[in-house]
TISE-811923 format. One line per 4 residues: number of its first residue (from 1); their letters; for each residue x, y, z of N, C-alpha, C, O. Coordinates in pm, 1 decimal. Layout:
NUM> a> X Y Z X Y Z X Y Z X Y Z | ...
***
This chain:
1> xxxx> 15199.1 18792.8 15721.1 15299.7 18793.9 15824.8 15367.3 18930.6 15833.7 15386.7 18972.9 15947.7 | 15397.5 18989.5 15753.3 15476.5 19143.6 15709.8 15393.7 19237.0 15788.3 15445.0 19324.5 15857.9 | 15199.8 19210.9 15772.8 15132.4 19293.3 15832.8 15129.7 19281.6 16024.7 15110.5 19373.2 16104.6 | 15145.0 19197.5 16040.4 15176.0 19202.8 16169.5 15291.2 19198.3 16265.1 15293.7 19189.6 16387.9
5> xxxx> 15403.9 19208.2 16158.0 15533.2 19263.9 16204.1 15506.3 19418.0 16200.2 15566.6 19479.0 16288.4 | 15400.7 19521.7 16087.1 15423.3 19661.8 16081.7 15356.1 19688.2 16222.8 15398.6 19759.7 16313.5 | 15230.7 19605.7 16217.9 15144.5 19653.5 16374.8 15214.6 19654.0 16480.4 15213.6 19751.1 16556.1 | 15287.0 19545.7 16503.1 15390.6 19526.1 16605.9 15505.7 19600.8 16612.1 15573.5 19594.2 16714.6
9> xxxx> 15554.3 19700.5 16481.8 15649.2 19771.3 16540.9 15553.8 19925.9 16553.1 15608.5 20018.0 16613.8 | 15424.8 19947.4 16499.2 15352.8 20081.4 16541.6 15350.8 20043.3 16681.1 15418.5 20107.7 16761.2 | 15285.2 19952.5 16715.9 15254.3 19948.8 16884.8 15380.5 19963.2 16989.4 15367.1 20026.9 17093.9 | 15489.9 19906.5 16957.6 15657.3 19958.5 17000.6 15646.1 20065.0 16985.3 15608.4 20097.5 17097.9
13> xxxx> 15652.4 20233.6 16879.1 15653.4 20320.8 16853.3 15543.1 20391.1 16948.7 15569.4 20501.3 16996.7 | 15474.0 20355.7 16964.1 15364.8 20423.0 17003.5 15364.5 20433.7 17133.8 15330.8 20534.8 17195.4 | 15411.0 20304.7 17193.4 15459.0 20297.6 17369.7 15570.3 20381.3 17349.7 15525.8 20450.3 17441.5 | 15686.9 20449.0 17312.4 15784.3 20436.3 17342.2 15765.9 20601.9 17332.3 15833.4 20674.7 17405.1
17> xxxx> 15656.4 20663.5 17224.0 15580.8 20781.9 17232.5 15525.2 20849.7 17361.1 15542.1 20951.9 17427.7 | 15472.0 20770.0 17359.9 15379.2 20770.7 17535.5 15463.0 20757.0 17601.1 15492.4 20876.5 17596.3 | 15548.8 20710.6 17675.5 15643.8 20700.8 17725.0 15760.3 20834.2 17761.2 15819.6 20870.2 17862.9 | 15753.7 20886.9 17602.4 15850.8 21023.8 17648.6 15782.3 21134.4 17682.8 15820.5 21215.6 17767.2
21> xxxx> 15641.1 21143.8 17594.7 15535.0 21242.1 17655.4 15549.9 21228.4 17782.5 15595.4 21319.6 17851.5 | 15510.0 21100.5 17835.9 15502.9 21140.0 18043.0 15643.7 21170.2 18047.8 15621.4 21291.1 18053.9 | 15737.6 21165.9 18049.7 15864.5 21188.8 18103.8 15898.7 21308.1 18035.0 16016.1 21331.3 18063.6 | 15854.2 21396.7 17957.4 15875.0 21516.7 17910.6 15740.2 21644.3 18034.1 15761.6 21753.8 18086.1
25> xxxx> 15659.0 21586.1 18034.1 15563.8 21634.5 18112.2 15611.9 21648.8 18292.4 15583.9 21744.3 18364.8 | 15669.0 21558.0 18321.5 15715.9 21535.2 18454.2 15822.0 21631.2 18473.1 15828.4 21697.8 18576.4 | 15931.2 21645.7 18350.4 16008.2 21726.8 18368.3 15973.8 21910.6 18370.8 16013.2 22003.8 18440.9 | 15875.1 21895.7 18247.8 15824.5 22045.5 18291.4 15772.5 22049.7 18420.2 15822.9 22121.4 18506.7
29> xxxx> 15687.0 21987.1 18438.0 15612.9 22007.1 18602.8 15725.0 22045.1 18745.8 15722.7 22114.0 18847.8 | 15792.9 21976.2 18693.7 15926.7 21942.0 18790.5 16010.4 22081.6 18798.5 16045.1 22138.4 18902.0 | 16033.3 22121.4 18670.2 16054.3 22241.8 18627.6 16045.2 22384.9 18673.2 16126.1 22466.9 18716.5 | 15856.6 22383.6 18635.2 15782.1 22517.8 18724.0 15776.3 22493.1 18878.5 15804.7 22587.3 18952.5
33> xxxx> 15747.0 22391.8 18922.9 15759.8 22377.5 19096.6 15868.3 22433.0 19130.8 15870.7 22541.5 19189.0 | 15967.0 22369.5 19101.0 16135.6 22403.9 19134.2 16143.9 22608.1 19110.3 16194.0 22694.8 19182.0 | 16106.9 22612.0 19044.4 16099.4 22764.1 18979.7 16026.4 22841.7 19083.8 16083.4 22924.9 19154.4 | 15871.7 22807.3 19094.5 15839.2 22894.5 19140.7 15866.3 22910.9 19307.1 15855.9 23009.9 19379.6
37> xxxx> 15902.1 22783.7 19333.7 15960.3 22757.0 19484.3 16076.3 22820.7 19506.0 16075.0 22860.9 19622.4 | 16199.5 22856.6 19438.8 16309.3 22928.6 19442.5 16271.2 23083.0 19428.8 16321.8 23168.7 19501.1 | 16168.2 23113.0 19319.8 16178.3 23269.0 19299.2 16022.6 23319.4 19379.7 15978.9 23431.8 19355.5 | 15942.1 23218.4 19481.8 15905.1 23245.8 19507.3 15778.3 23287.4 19485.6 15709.4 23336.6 19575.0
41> xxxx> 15735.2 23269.1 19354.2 15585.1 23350.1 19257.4 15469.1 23277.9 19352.7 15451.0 23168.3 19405.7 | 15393.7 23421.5 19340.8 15254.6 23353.9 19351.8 15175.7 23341.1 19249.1 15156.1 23420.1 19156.7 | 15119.7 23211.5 19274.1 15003.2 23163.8 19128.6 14863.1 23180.8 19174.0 14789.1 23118.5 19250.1 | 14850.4 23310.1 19084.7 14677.9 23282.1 19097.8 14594.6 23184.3 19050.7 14585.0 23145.4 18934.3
45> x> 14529.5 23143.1 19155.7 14470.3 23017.6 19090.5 14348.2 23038.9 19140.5 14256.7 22960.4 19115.7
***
């Protein structure tokens, strides 16, 4: 029973991981757009 209370709180941890990754990612993205749209840069791409 103990072992599937630990799995069950890795799998909580692990969503909640994933979770800030995308919302850390969104914010950079969010970030450089905003940036380069104000100062204007061109990106070579």
């Amino acid at each position: 029973m103990s072992l599937d209370r630990w799995e069950s709180g890795v799998t909580v941890v692990r969503s909640r991981w994933t979770g800030l990754e995308r919302d850390s990612q969104s914010v950079v993205a969010a970030t450089i757009i905003v940036t380069t749209g104000l100062l204007e840069l061109q990106i070579p791409w």
